[in-house]
C-alpha positions as a Markdown table, in Angstrom:
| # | Residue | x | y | z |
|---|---|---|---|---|
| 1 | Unk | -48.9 | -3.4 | 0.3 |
| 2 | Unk | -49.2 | -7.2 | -0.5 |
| 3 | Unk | -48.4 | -5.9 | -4.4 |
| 4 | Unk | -45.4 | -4.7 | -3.4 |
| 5 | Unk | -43.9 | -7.0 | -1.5 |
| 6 | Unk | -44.7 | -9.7 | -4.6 |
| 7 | Unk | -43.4 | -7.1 | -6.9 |
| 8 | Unk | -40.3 | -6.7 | -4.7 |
| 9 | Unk | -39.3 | -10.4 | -4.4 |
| 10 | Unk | -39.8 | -11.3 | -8.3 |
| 11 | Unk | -37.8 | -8.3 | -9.3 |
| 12 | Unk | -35.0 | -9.6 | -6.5 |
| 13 | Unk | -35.6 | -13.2 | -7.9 |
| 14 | Unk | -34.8 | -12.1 | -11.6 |
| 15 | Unk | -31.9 | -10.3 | -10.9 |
| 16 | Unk | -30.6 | -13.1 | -9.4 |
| 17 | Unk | -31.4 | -15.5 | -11.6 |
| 18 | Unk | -29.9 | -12.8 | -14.6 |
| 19 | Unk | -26.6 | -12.4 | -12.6 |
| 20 | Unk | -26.2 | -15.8 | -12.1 |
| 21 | Unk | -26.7 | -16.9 | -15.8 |
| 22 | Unk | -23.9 | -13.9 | -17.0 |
| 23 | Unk | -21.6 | -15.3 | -14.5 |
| 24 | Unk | -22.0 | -18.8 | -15.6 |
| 25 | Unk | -21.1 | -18.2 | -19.3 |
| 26 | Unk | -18.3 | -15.8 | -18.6 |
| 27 | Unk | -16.0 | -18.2 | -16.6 |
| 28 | Unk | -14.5 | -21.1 | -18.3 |
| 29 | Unk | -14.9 | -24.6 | -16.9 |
| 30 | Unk | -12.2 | -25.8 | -14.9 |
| 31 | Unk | -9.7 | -27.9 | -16.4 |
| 32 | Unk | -9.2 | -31.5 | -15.4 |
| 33 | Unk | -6.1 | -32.0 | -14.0 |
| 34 | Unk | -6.7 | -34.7 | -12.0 |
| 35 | Unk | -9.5 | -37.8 | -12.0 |
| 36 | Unk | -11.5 | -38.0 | -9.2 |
| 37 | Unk | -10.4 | -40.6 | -6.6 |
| 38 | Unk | -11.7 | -44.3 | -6.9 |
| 39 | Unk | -12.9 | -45.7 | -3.7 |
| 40 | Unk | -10.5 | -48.7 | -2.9 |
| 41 | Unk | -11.2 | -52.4 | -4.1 |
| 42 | Unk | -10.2 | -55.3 | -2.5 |
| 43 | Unk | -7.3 | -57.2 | -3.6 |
| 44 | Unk | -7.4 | -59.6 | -6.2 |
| 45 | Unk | -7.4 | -63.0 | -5.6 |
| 46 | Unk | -4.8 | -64.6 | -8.0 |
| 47 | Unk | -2.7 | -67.5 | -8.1 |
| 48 | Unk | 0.3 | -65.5 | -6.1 |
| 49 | Unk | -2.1 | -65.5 | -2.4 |
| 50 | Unk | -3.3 | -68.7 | -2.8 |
| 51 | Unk | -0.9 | -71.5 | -1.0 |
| 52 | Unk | -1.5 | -74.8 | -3.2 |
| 53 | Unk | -0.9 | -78.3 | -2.8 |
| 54 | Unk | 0.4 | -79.5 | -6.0 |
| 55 | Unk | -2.3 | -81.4 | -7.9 |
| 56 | Unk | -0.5 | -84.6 | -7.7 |
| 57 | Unk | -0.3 | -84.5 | -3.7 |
| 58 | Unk | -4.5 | -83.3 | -3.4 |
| 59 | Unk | -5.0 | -86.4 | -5.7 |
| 60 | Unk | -3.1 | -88.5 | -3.4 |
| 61 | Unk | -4.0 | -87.4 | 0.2 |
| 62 | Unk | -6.7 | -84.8 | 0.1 |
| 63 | Unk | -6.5 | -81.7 | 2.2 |
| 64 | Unk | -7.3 | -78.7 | 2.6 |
| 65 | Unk | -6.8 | -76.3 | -0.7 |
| 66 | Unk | -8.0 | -72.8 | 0.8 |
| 67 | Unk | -8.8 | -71.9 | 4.3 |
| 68 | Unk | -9.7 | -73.9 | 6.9 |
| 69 | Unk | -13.7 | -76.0 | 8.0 |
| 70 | Unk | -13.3 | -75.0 | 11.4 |
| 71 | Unk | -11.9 | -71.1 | 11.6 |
| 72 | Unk | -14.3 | -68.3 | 10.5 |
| 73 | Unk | -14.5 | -67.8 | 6.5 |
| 74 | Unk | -14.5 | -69.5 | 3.6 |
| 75 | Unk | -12.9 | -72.7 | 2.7 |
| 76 | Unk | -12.7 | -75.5 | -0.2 |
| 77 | Unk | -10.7 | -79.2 | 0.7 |
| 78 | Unk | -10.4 | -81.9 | -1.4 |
| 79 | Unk | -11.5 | -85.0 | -0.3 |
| 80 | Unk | -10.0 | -88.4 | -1.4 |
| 81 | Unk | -12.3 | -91.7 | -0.9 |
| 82 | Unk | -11.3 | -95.5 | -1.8 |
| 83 | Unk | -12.6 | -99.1 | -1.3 |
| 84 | Unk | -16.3 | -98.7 | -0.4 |
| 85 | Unk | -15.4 | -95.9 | 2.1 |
| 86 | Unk | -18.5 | -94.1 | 3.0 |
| 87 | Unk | -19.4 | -91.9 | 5.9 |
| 88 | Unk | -22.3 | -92.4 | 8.2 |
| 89 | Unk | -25.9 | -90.7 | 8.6 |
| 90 | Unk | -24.6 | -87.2 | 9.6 |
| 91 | Unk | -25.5 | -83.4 | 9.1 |
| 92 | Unk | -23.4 | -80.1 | 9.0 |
| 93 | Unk | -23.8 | -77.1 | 11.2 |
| 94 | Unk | -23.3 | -74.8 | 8.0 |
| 95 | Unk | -24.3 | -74.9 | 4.1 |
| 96 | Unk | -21.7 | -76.7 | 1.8 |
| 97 | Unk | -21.2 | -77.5 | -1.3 |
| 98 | Unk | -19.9 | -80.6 | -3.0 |
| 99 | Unk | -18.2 | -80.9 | -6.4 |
| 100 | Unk | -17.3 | -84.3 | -7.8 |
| 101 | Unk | -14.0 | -84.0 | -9.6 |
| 102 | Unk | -13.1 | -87.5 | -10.1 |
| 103 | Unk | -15.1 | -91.1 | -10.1 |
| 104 | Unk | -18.7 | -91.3 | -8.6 |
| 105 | Unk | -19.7 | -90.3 | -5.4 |
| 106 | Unk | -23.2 | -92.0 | -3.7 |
| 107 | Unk | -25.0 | -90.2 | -1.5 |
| 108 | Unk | -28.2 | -91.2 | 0.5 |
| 109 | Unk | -30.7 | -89.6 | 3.2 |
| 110 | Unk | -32.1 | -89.9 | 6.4 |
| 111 | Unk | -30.9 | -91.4 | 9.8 |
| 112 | Unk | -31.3 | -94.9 | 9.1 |
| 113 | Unk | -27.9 | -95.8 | 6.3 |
| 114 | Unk | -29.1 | -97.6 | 3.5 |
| 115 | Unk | -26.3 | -98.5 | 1.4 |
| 116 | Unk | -28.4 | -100.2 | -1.3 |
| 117 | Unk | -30.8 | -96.5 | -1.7 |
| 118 | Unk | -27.3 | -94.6 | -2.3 |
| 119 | Unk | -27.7 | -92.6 | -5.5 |
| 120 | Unk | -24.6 | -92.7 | -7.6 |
| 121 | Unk | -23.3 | -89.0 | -8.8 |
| 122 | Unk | -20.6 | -88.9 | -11.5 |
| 123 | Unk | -17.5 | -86.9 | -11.8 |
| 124 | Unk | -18.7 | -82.8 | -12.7 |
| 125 | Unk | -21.8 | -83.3 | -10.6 |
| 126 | Unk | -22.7 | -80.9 | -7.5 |
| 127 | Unk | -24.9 | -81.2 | -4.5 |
| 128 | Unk | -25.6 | -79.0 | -2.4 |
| 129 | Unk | -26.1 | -79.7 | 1.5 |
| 130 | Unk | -28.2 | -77.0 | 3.1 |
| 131 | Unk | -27.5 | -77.2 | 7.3 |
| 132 | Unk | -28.9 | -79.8 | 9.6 |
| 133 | Unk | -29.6 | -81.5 | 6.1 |
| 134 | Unk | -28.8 | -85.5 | 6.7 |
| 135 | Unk | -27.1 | -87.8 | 4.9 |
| 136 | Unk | -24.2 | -90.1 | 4.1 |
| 137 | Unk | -22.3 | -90.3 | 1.1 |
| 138 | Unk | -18.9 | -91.9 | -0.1 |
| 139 | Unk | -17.4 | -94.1 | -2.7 |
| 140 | Unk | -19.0 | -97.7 | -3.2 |
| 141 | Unk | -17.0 | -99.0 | -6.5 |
| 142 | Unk | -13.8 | -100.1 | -5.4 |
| 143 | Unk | -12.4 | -97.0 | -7.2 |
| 144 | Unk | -11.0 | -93.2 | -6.2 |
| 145 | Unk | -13.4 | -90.6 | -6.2 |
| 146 | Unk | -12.5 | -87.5 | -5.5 |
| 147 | Unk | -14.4 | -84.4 | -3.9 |
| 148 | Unk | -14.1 | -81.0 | -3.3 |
| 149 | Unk | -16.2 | -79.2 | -0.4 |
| 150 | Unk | -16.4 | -75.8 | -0.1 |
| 151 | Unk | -18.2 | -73.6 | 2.4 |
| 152 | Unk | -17.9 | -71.1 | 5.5 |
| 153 | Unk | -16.9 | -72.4 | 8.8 |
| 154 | Unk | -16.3 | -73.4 | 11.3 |
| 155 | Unk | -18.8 | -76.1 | 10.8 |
| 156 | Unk | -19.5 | -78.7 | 12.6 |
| 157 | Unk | -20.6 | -82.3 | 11.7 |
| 158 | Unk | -23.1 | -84.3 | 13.9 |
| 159 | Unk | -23.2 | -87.8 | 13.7 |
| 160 | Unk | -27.1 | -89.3 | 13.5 |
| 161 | Unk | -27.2 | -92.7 | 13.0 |
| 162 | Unk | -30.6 | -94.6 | 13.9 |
| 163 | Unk | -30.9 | -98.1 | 13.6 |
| 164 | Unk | -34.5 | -99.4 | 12.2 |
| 165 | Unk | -36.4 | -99.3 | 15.5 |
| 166 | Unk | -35.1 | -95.2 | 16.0 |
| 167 | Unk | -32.4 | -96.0 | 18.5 |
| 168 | Unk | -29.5 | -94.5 | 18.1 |
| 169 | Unk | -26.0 | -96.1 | 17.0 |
| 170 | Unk | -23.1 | -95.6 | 18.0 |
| 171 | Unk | -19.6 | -96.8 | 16.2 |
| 172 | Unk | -16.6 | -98.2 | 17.7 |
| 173 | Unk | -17.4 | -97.0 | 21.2 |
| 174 | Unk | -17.9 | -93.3 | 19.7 |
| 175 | Unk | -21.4 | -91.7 | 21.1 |
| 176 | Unk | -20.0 | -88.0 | 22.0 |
| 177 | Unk | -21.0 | -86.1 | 18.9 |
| 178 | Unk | -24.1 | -88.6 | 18.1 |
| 179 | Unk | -27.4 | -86.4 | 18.5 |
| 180 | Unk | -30.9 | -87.8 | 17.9 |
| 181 | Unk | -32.1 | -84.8 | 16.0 |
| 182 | Unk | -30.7 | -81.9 | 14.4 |
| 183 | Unk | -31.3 | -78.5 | 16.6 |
| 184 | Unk | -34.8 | -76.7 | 15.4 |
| 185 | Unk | -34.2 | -73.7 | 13.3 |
């Protein structure tokens, strides 16, 4: 009995398989009449969607060259710094990343500002400033440097300033967004 049923199922599976192999060569494949449907890409970014300042007026002024540091997304400004103009010990909320496209930018660390320790970067150099990293960083040469940022926002900068002794500072009467230390991770 258990003969026949094996000999009952390989004969069935055989005559399938045969049937299915004369059918196979006897049709013709289908012709191609149409390609098969792309899944949709995003839109290029070209020149046509991006709303520029003309070169001359980011030189100038500085200002913002795509999106915005404090709405969701990316962004990149431009950032123009004369006469020993430096910022203060600070941090970001958010990565970002800092090209130098003209003069020398000096950057330095920590919360106490040491304007002597400032490392001097020259134009085509880039740093990057992971968040709750701080430093302070500007022009010191009498000169124009110019910067571009770029990162997501909104960010948020924190002003951190220590004096020597670890009390905080505070500038012109600001104290508001001064924090002593940057919020763990």
């Amino acid at each position: 009995m258990t003969l026949s049923r094996l000999s009952v199922s390989a004969c069935a599976f055989a005559v399938f398989t045969i049937a299915g192999m004369a059918i196979g060569q006897g049709q013709a494949p289908a012709p191609q009449t149409q390609k098969p449907a792309q899944p949709p890409r995003p839109p290029l970014l070209h020149a046509g969607n991006l709303i520029m300042p003309p070169d001359d007026a980011i030189a100038a002024n500085g200002g913002p060259v795509f999106g915005a540091a404090n709405q969701t997304g990316f962004y990149i400004t431009r950032n123009v710094f004369r006469n020993n103009n430096t910022s203060r010990p600070h941090y970001h909320t958010m990565d970002r990343w800092v090209t130098v496209i003209k003069g020398t930018w000096w950057g330095g660390t920590g919360k106490v500002f040491r304007q002597k320790e400032m490392k001097p970067m020259p134009a085509g150099s880039v740093m990057f400033h992971p968040a709750y990293f701080i430093h302070y960083d500007g022009n010191q040469d009498n000169g124009e440097t110019i910067v571009q940022i770029m990162g997501y926002g909104p960010v948020t900068t924190v002003q951190v300033e220590e004096d020597e002794k670890g009390n905080p500072m505070t500038k012109g009467g600001e104290g508001a967004g001064y924090a002593a230390t940057p919020p763990a991770k």
